[in-house]
PAZAPA-4460 file (N, C-alpha, C; in steps of 0.05 Angstrom, whole numbers, plus 32768, in hexadecimal, padded with zeros to 4 digits):
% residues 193
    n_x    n_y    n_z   ca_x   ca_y   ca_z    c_x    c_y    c_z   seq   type   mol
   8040   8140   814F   802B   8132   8140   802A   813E   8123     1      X     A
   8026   8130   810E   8028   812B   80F7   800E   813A   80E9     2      X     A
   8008   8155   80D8   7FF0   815B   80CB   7FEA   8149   80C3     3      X     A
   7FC9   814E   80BD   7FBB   8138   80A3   7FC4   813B   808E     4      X     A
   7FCE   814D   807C   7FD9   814E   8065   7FF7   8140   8065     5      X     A
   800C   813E   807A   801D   813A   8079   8017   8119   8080     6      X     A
   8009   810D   808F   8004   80F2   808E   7FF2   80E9   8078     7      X     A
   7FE4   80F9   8066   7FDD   80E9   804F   7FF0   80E7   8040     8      X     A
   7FFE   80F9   8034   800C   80FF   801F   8030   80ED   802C     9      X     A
   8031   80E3   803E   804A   80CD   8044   8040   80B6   803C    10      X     A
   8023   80AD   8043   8014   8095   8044   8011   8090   8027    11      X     A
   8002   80A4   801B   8002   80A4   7FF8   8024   809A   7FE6    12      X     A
   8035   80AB   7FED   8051   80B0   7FE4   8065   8085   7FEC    13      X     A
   805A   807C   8009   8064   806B   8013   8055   8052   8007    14      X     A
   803B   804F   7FFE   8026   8046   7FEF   8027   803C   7FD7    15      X     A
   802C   8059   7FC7   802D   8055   7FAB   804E   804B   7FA2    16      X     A
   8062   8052   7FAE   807A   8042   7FB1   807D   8027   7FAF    17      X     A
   806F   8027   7FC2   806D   8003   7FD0   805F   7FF5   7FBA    18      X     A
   804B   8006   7FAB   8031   7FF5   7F99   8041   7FEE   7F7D    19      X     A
   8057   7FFE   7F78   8063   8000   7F67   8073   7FD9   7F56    20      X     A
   8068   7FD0   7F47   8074   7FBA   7F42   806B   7F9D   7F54    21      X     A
   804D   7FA9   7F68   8048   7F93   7F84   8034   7F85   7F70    22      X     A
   802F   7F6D   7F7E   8019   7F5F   7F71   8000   7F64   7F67    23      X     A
   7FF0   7F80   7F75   7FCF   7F88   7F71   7FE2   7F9D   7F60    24      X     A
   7FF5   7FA0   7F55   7FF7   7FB7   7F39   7FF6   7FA0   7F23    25      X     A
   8005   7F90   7F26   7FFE   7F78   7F11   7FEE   7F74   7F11    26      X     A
   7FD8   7F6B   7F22   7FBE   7F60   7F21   7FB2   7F76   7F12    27      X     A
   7FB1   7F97   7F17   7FA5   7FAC   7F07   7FAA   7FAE   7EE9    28      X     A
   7FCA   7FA3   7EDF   7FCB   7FA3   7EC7   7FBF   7F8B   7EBB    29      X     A
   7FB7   7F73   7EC5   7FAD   7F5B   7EB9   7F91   7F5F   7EBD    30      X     A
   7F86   7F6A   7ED1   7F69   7F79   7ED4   7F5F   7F8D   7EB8    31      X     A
   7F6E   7F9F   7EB2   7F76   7FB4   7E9F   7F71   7F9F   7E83    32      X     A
   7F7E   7F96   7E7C   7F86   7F89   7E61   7F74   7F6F   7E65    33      X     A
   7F6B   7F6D   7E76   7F53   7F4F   7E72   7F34   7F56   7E6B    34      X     A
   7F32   7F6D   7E7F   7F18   7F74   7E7A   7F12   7F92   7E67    35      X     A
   7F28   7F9E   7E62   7F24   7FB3   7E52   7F0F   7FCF   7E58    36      X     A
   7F02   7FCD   7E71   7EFB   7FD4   7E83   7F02   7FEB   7E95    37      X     A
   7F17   7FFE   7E90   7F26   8012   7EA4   7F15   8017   7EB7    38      X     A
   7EFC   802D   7EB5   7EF1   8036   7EC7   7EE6   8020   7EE5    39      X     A
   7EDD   800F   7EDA   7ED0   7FF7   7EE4   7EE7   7FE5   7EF9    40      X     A
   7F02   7FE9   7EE6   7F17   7FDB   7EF9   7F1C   7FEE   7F0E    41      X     A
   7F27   800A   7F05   7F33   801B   7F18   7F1A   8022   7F34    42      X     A
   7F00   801C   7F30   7EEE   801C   7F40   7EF2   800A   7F58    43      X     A
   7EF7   7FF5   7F48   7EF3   7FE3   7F57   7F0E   7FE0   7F67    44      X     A
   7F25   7FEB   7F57   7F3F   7FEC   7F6A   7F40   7FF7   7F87    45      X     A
   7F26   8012   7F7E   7F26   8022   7F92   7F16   8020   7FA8    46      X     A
   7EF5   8012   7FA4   7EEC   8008   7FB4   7F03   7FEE   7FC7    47      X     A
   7F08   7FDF   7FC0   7F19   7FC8   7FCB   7F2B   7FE5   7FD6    48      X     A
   7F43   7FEB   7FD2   7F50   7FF2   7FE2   7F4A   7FFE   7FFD    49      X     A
   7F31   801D   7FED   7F21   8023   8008   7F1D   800B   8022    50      X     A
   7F13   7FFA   8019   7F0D   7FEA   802C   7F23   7FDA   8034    51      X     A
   7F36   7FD1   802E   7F45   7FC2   803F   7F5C   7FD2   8046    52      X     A
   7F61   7FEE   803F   7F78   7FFE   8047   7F63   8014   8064    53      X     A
   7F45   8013   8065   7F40   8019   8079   7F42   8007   8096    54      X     A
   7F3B   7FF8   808C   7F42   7FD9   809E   7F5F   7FDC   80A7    55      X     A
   7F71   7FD3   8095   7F8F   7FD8   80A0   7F94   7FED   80B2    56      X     A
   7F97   8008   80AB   7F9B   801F   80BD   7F88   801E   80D5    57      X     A
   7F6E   8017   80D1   7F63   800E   80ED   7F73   8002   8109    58      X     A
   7F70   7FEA   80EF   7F86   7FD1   8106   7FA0   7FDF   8115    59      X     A
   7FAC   7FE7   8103   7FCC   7FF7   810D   7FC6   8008   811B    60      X     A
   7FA9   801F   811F   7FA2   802C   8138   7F9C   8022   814A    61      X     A
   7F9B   8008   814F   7F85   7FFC   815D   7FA4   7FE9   816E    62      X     A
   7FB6   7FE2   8160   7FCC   7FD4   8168   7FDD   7FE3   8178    63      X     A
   7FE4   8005   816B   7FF5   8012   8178   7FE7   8017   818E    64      X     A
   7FC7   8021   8191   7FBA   802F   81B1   7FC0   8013   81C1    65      X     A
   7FB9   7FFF   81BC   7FBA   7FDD   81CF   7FD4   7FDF   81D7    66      X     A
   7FDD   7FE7   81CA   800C   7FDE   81C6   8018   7FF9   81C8    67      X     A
   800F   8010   81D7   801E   8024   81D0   8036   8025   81E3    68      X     A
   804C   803B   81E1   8067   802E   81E8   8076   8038   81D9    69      X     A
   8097   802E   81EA   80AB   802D   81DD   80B4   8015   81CA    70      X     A
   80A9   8006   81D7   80B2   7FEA   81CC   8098   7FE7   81BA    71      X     A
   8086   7FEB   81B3   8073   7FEA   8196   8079   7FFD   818A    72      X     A
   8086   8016   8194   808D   801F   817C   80B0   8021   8169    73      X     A
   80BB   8014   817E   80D2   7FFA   8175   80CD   7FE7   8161    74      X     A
   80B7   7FD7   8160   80A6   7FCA   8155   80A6   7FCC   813E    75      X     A
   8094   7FEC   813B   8085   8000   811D   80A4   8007   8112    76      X     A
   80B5   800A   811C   80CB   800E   8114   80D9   7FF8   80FE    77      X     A
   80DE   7FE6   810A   80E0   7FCA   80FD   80D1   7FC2   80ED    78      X     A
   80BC   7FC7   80E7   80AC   7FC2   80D7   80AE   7FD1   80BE    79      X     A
   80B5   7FE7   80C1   80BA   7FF6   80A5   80D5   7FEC   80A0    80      X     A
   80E1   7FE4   80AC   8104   7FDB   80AD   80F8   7FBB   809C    81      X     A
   80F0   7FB5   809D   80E4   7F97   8094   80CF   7F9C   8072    82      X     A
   80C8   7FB0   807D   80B1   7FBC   805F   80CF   7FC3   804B    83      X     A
   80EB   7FD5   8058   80F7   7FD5   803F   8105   7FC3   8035    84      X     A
   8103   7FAD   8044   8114   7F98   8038   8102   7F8C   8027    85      X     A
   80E6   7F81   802C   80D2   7F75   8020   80CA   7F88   8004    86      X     A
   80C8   7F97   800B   80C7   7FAB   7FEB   80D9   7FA6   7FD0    87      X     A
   80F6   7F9B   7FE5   810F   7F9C   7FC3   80FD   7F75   7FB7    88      X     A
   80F4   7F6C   7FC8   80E4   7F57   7FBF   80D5   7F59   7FA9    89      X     A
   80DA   7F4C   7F92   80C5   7F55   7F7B   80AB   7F3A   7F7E    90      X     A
   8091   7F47   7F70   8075   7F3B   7F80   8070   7F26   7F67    91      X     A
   8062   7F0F   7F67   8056   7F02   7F56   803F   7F04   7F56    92      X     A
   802C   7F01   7F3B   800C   7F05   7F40   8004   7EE7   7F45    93      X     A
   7FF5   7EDD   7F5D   7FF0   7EC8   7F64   7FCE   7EC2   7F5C    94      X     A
   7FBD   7ED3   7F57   7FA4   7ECC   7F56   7F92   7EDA   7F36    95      X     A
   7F8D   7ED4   7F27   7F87   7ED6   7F17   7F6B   7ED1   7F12    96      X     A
   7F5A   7EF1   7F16   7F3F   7EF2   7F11   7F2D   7EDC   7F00    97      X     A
   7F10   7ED9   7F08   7F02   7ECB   7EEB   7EEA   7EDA   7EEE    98      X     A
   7EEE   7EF1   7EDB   7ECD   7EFF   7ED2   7ECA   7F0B   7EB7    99      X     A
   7EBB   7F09   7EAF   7EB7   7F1D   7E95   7EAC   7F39   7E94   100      X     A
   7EA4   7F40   7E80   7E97   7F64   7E7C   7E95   7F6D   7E94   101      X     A
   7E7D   7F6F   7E9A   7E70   7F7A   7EAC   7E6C   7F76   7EC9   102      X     A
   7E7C   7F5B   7ED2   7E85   7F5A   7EEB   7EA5   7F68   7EED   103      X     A
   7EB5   7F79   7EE2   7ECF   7F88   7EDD   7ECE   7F90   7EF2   104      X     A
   7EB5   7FA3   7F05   7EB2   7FB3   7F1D   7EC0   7F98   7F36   105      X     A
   7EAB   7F81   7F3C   7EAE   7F77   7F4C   7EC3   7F69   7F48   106      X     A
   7EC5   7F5A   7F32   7EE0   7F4C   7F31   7EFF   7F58   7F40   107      X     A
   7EFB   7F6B   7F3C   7F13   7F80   7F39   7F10   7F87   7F5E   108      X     A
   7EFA   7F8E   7F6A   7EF8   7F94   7F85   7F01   7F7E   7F93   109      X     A
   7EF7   7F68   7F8F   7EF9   7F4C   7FA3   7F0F   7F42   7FA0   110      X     A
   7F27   7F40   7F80   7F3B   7F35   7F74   7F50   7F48   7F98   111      X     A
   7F47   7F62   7F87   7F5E   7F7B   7F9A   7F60   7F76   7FB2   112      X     A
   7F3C   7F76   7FC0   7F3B   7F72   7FD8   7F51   7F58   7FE8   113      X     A
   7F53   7F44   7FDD   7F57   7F2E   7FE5   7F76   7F2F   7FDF   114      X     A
   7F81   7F32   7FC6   7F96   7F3C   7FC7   7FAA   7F4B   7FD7   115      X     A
   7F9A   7F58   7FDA   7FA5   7F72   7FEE   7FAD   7F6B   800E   116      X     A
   7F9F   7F50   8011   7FA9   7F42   802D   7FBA   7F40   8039   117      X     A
   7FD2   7F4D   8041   7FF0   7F38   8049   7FFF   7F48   8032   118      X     A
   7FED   7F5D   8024   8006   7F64   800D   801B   7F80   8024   119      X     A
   8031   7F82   801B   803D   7F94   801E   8036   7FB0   802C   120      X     A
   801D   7FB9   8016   800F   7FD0   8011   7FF8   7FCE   802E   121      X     A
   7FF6   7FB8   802B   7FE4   7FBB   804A   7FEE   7FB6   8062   122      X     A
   8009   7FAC   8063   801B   7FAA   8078   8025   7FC6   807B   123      X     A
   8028   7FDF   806B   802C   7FEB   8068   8017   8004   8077   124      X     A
   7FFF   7FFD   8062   7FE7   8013   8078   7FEA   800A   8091   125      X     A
   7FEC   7FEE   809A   7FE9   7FEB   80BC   8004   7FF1   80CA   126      X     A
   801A   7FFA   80C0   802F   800E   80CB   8022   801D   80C7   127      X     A
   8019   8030   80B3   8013   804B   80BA   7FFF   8053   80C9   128      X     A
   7FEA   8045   80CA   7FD3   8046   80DE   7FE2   8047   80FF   129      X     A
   7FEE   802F   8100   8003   8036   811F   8017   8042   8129   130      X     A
   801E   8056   810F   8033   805F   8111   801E   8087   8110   131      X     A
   8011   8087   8105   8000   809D   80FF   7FE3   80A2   8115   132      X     A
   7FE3   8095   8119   7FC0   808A   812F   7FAD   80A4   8121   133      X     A
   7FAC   8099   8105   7F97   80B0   80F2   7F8F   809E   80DC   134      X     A
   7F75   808F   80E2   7F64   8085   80D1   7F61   808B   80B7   135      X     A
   7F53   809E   80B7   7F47   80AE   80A1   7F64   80B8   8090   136      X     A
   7F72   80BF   8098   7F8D   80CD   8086   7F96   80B8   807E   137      X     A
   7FA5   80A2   8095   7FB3   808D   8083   7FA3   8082   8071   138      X     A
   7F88   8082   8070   7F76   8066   8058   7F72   8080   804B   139      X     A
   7F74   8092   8050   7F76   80A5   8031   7F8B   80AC   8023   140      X     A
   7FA9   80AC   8036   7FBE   80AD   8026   7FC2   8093   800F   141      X     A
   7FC4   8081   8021   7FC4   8069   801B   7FB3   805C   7FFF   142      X     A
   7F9D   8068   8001   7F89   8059   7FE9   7F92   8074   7FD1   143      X     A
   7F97   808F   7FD6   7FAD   809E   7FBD   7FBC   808A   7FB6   144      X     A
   7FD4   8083   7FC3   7FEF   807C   7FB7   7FDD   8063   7FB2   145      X     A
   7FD4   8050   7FB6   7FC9   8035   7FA7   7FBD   8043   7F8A   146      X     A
   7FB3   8057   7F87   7FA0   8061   7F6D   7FB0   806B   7F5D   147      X     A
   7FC8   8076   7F6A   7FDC   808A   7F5A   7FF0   8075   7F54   148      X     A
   7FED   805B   7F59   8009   8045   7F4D   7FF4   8037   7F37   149      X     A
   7FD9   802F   7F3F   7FCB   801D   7F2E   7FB7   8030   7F19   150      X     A
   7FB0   8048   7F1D   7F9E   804A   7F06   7FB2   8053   7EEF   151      X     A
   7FC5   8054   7EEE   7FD5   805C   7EDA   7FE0   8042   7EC7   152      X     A
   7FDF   802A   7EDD   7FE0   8014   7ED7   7FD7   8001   7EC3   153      X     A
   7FAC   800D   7ED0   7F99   8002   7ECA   7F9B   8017   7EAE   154      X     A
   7F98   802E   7EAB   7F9A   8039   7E89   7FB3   803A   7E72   155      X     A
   7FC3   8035   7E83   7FDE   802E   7E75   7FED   8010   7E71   156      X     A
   7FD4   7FFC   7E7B   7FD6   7FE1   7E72   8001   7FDC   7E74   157      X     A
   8001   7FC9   7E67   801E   7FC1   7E65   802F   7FD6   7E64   158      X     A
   802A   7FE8   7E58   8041   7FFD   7E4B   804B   800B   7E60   159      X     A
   8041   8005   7E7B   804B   801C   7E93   8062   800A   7EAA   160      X     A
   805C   7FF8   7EA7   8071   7FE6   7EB0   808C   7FF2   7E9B   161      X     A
   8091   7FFD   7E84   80A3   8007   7E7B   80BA   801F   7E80   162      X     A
   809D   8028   7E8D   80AD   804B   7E90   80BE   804B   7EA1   163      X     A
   80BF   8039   7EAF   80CE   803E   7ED2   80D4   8021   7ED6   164      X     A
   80F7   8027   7ED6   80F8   8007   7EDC   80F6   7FFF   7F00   165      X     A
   80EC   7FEF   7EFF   80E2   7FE1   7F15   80EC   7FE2   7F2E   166      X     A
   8109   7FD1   7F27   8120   7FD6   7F3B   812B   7FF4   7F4A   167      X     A
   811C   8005   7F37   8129   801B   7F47   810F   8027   7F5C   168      X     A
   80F9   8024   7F4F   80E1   802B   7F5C   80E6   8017   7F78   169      X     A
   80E8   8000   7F74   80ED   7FF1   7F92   80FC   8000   7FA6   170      X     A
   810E   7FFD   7F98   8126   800D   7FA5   8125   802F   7FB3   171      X     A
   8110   8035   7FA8   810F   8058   7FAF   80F5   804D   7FCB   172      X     A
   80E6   8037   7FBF   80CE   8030   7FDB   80E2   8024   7FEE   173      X     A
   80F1   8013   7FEE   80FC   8008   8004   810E   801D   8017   174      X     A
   811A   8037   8008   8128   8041   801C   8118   8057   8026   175      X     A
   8105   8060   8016   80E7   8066   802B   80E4   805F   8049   176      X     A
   80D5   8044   8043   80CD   802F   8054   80ED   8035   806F   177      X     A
   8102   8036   805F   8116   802F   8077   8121   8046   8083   178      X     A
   8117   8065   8075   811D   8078   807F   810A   807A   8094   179      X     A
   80F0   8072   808E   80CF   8079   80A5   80E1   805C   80BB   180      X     A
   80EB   804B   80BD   80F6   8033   80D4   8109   8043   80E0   181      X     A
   811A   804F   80C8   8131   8059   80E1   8131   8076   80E6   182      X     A
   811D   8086   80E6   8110   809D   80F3   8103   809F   8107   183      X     A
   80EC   8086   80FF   80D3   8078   8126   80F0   806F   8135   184      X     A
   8101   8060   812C   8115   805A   813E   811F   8060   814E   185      X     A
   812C   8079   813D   8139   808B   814B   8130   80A2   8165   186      X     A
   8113   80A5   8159   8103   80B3   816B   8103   80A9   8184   187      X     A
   80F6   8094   8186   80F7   8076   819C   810E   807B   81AA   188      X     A
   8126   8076   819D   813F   806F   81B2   8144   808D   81BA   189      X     A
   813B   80A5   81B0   813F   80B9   81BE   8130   80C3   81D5   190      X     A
   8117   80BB   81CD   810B   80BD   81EB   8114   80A8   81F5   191      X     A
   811D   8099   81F5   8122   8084   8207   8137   808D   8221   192      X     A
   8145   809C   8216   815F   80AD   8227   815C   80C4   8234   193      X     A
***
């Protein structure tokens, strides 16, 4: 079994990878440069994440205890085998906030929240939640690496999409993702024998 430091700090590292170039980092830089707002956005990044990256890791505890096994964790396996292919995928921003000043907080929570649905990043906490059965660590690794890809985002507006080209950041998350698939894998087919 996995320390809490060692399952935050995979969750954070697997997170902020993944967040890297995904749709809610776009949405943070168009958040960023619309409302001019940092503190107010990155708040609200963080509330929203909190909450739906607790949710995720829930569920994935809650899937692996219902489903535990060889064959669910065959499954969790595949699924990161699936997260690295989905990662070299580059994301489009599909939803485009409407608030001004002083709604920046909520705009920015409910935009994320909702965003964050079906994204990657939360397909992602709910492997680690079932792959970890540690609540509290994965939605804290997890909401790091979301803060540590977007608040840098949110104060460095456009210019941070520069530093790091994209394609390689995918590329370093997807073979992540496919080293954690074919590690559970391997574990699996070894006890299996």
């Amino acid at each position: 079994m996995e320390s809490v430091t060692a399952i935050i700090v995979t969750s954070a590292g697997i997170v902020a990878l993944a967040e890297i170039g995904d749709k809610t980092m776009l949405l943070a830089l168009l958040l960023a440069v619309r409302f001019r707002k940092p503190v107010q956005v990155i708040a609200g990044i963080f509330a929203a994440t909190l909450a739906n990256h607790a949710l995720a890791a829930w569920a994935g505890t809650v899937l692996a205890g219902s489903l535990a096994g060889p064959g669910f964790q065959i499954a969790v396996a595949i699924g990161f085998l699936c997260m690295a292919v989905w990662t070299l995928i580059p994301d489009k921003l599909d939803v485009v906030p409407k608030a001004t000043g002083n709604q920046a907080f909520v705009a920015t929570a409910m935009a994320f929240f909702v965003v964050e649905i079906g994204d990657k990043t939360q397909v992602a906490t709910i492997a680690l939640g079932a792959r970890f059965q540690d609540v509290l660590a994965v939605t804290i690794g997890t909401t790091l690496g979301m803060m540590a890809a977007n608040v840098p985002a949110v104060l460095l507006g456009e210019r941070v999409v520069n530093l790091v080209p994209l394609k390689w950041v995918r590329r370093g998350a997807a073979l992540l993702f496919a080293l954690l698939g074919a590690a559970l894998l391997f574990r699996v087919l070894q006890g299996q024998r």
